[in-house]
NULO-580785 format. One record per residue (C-alpha): residue number from 1; residue in one letter; z, x, y. Coordinates in steps of 0.5 Angstrom, whole numbers, m for minus. Example, Ala and Ser with C-alpha at 12.3 -4.5 7.8 and 13.67 -1.06 7.14 Angstrom:
BEGIN
PT  pos  code      Z      X      Y
PT    1     A     16     25     m9
PT    2     S     14     27     m2
***
This chain:
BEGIN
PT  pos  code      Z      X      Y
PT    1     X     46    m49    m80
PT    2     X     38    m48    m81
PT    3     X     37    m50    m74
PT    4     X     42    m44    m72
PT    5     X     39    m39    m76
PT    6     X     32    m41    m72
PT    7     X     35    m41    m66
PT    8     X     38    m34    m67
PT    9     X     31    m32    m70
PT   10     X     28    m34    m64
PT   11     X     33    m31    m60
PT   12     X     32    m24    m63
PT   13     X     26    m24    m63
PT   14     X     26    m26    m55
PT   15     X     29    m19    m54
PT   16     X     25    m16    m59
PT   17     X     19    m17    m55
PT   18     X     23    m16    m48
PT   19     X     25     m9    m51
PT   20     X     17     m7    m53
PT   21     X     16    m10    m46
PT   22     X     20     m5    m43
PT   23     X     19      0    m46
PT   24     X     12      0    m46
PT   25     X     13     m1    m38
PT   26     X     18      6    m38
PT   27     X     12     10    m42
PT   28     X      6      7    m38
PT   29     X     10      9    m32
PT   30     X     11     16    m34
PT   31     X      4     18    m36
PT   32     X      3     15    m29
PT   33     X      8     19    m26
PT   34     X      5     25    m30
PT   35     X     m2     24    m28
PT   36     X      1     24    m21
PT   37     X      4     31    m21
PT   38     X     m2     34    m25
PT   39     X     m6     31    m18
PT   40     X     m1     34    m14
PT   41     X     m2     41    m17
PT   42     X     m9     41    m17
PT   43     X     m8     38     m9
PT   44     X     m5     43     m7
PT   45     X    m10     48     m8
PT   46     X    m16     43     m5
PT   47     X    m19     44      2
PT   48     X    m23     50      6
PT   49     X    m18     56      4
PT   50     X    m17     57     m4
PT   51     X    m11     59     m6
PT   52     X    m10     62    m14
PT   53     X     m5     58    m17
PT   54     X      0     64    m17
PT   55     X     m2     65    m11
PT   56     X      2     58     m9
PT   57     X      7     58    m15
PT   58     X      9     65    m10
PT   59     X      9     62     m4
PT   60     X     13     56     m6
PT   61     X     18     61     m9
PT   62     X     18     65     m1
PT   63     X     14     70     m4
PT   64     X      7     68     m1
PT   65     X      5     71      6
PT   66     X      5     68     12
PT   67     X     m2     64     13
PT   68     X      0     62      5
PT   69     X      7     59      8
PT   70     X      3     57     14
PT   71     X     m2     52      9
PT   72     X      2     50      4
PT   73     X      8     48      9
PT   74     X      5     45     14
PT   75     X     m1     42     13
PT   76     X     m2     40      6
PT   77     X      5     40      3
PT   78     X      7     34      8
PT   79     X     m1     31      8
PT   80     X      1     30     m1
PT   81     X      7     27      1
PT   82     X      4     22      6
PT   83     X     m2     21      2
PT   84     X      4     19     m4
PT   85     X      8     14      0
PT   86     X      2     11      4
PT   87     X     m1      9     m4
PT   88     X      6      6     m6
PT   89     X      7      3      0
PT   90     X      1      0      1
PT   91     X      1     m3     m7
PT   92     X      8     m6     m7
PT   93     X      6    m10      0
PT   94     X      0    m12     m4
PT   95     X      4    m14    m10
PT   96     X      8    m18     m6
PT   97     X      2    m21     m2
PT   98     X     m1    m23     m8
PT   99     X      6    m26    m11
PT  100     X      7    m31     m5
PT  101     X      1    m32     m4
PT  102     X      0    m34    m11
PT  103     X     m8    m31    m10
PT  104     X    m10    m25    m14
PT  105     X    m15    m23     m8
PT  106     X    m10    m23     m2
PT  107     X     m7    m15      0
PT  108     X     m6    m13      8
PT  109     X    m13    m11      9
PT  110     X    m15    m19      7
PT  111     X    m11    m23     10
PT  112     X    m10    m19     18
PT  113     X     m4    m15     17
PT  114     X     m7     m9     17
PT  115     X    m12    m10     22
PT  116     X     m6    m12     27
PT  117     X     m2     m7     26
PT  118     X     m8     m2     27
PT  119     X    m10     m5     34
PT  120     X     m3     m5     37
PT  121     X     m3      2     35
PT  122     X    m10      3     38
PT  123     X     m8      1     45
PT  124     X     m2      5     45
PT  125     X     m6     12     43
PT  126     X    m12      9     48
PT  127     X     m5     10     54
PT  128     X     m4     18     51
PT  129     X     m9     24     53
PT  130     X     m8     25     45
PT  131     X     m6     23     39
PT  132     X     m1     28     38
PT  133     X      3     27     44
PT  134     X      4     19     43
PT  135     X     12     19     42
PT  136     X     12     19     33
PT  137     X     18     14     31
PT  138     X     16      9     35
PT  139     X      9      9     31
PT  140     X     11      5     25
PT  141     X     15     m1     30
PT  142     X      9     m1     34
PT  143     X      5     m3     28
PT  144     X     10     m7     25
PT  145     X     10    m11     31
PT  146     X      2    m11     31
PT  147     X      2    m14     24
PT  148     X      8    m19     24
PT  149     X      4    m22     31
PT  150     X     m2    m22     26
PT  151     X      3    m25     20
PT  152     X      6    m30     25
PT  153     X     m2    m33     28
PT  154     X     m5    m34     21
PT  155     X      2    m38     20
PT  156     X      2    m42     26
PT  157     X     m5    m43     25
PT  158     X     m4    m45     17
PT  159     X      2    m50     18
PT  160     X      1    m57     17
PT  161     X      5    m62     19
PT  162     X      8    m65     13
PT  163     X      4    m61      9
PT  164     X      8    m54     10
PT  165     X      4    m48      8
PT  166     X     m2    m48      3
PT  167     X     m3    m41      0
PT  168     X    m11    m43      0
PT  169     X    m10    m45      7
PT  170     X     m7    m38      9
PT  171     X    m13    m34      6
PT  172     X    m17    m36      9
PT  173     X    m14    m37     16
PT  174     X    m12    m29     14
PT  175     X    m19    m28     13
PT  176     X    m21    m30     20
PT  177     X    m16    m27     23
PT  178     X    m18    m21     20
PT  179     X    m25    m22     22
PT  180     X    m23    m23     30
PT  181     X    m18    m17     31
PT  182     X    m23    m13     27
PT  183     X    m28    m15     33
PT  184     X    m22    m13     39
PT  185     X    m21     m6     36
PT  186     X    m29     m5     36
PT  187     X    m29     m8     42
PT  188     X    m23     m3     44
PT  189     X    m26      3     41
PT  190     X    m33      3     45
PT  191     X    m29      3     52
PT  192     X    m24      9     51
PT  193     X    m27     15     53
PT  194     X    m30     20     48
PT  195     X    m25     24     46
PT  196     X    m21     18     43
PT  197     X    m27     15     41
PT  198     X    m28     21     35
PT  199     X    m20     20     33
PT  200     X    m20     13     33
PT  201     X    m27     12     29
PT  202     X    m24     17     24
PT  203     X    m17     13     25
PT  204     X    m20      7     23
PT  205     X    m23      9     17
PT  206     X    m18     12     13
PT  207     X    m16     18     14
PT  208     X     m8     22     13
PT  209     X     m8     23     19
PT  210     X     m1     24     21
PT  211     X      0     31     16
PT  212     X      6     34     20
PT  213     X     13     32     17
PT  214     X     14     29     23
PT  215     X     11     23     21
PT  216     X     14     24     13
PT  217     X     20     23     17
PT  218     X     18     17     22
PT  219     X     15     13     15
PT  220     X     20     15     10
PT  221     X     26     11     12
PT  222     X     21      5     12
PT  223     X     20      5      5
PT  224     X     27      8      2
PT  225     X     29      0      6
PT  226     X     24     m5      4
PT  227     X     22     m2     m2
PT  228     X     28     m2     m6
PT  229     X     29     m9     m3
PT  230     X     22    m12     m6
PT  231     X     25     m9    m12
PT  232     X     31    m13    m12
PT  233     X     28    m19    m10
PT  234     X     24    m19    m17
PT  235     X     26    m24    m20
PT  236     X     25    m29    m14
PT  237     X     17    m26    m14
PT  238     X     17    m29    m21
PT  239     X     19    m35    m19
PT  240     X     15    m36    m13
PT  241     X      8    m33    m17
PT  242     X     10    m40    m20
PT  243     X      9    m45    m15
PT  244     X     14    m48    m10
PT  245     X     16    m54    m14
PT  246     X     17    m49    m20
PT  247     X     22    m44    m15
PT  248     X     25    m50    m12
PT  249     X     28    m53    m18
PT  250     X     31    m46    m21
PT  251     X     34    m46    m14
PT  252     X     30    m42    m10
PT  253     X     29    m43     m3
PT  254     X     22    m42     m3
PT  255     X     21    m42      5
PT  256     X     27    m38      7
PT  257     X     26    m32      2
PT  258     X     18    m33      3
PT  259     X     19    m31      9
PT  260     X     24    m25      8
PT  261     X     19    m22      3
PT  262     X     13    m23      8
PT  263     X     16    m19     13
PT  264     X     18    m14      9
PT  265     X     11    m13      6
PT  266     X      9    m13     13
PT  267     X     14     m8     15
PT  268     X     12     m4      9
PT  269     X      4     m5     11
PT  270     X      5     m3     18
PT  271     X      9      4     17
PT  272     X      3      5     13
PT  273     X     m3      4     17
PT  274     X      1      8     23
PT  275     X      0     14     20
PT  276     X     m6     13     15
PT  277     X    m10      8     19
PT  278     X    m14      2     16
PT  279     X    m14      5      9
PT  280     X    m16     m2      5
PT  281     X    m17     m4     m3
PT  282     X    m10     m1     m4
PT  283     X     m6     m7     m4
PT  284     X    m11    m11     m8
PT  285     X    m13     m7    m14
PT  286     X     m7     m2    m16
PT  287     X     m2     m9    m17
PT  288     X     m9    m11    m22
PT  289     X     m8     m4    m25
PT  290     X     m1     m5    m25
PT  291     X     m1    m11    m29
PT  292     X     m6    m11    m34
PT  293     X     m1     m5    m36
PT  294     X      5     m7    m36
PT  295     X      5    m15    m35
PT  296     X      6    m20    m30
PT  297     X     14    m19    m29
PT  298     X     15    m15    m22
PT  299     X     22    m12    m25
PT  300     X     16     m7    m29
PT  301     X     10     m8    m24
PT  302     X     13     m6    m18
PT  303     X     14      1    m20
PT  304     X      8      1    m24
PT  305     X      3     m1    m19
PT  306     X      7      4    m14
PT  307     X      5      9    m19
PT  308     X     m2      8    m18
PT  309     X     m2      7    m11
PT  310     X      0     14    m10
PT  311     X     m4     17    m15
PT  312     X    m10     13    m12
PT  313     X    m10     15     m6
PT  314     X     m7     23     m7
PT  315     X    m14     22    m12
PT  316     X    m18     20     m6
PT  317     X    m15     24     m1
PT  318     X    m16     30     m5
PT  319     X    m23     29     m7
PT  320     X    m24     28      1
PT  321     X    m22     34      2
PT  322     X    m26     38     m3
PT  323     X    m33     34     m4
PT  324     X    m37     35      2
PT  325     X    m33     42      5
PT  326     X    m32     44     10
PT  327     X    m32     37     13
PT  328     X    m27     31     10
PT  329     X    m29     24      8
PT  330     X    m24     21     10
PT  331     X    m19     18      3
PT  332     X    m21     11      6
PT  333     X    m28     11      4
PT  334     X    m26     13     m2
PT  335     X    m21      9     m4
PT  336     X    m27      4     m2
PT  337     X    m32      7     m6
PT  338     X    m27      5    m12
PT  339     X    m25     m1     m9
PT  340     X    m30     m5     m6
PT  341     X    m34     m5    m14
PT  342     X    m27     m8    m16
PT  343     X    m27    m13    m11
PT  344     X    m33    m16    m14
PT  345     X    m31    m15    m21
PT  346     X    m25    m20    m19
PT  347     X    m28    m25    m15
PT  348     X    m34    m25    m21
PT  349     X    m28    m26    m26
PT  350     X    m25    m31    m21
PT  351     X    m31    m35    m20
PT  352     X    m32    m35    m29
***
């Protein structure tokens, strides 16, 4: 009988610790939900032209006058929104590289994937008199060919013969991967002619580029697909952030959903970068942030570090916009600003 009691002593007190955890995960994700929304009303009055706060609550009401609906409508209001799902789209992709990879330090940006996905669509802006007149929905296919190309070179170059795949070896592979598709899109941009060259410079930075609600709608679908099944499968990136062996033997096809989960963080990425551009150290600090608050459990850190992604980047976005007016710093640097000392902060932690 006493070791009933202990055994239901331990099973409560399992539950109890999972209820604190969830709640501890709803109310991190609310506050960051809150400071979401705050940025966003403070975005919506950041740029050249200042508009009142009641000047915009009238104009989202319809009592604004043209130039206000013109603004607001058409050009900042879709650029927020871009700027939010790009964020989370960017940190899910990260979380899931990190999971499947099993390195703390692997995202798109990292490992060639983003790097893919901006090439191919470099070549195919290169063949446009302008960007505005390349076909806008097939953009996102474009770059998710460009990034599972990317994908598929840095597995065929990682694959060993009785070994399988080795998540140090697809690092690094990734890594220099990265480094020669890098080179081809200097490469490119240095022969197209000067009126593409200032658009893919400034593509290449990080910049929302595609602020019109035309390209809401060509990234938008994308995400409502892949994301929900990254949360779906959950559980299985619990299992495969433990190693092969561990996910085999609680009956986890390691290969197939390996796969599965990657080509979905492929497609995420790529949807991403055709209408944000290269913008890095998304996918690699807001899933750290992420878990530092509400833990390792992807049930909890998939929405926590979309959370932060989106306020990231609106942050980054927004302070683009307003710090060196009337000229924009494209939220790439920014967020980079941000990143890259977090980076070394990380590889510092990793190498103690």
């Amino acid at each position: 009988m006493k070791v009933l009691n202990d055994g239901g002593g331990k099973t409560a007190s399992l539950y109890e610790g999972q209820r604190r955890r969830l709640g501890r995960a709803m109310a991190v994700s609310g506050i960051l939900a809150g400071l979401v929304l705050v940025v966003f009303a403070i975005s919506l009055n950041a740029g050249q032209t200042r508009m009142p706060p009641l000047d915009v609550l009238k104009t989202l009401l319809g009592q604004g006058t043209e130039k206000q609906a013109l603004i607001l409508f058409q050009f900042r209001l879709p650029r927020m929104v871009i700027a939010i799902l790009v964020g989370a789209g960017l940190a899910v992709a990260g979380c899931i590289f990190q999971a499947v990879f099993r390195n703390p330090l692997a995202d798109p940006g990292l490992v060639g994937v983003n790097a893919g996905a901006s090439l191919a669509v470099l070549v195919f802006v290169a063949f446009f008199s302008t960007a505005a007149a390349a076909p806008v929905f097939l953009l996102p296919f474009l770059a998710f060919a460009g990034a599972g190309g990317a994908a598929a070179l840095i597995f065929l170059l990682s694959y060993k013969r009785g070994r399988g795949l080795s998540a140090t070896r697809l690092i690094l592979t990734g890594i220099a991967v990265a480094a020669g598709l890098n080179a081809a899109i200097i490469v490119l941009t240095l022969r197209i002619d000067p009126a593409k060259y200032q658009f893919a410079a400034t593509w290449m930075a990080g910049t929302i580029w595609g602020s019109n609600w035309k390209f809401v709608g060509t990234l938008l679908p994308w995400l409502v697909v892949l994301v929900p099944l990254a949360l779906f499968k959950a559980p299985v990136l619990n299992m495969l952030s433990l190693g092969d062996d561990t996910a085999t033997g609680l009956g986890v096809a390691a290969g197939r959903q390996r796969v599965l989960l990657l080509s979905a963080a492929v497609g995420i990425a790529g949807a991403c970068v055709a209408v944000s551009g290269g913008i890095s150290f998304v996918g690699l600090i807001c899933p750290h942030l992420a878990r530092s608050l509400v833990g390792p459990r992807h049930q909890q850190l998939i929405p926590a570090a979309a959370l932060c992604g989106a306020l990231l980047l609106l942050t980054a976005d927004t302070l683009g916009r307003v710090i060196l007016q009337p000229a924009e710093v494209p939220a790439g640097i920014v967020v980079a600003v941000i990143g890259a000392p977090y980076f070394l902060y990380l590889l510092a932690k990793a190498k103690s």
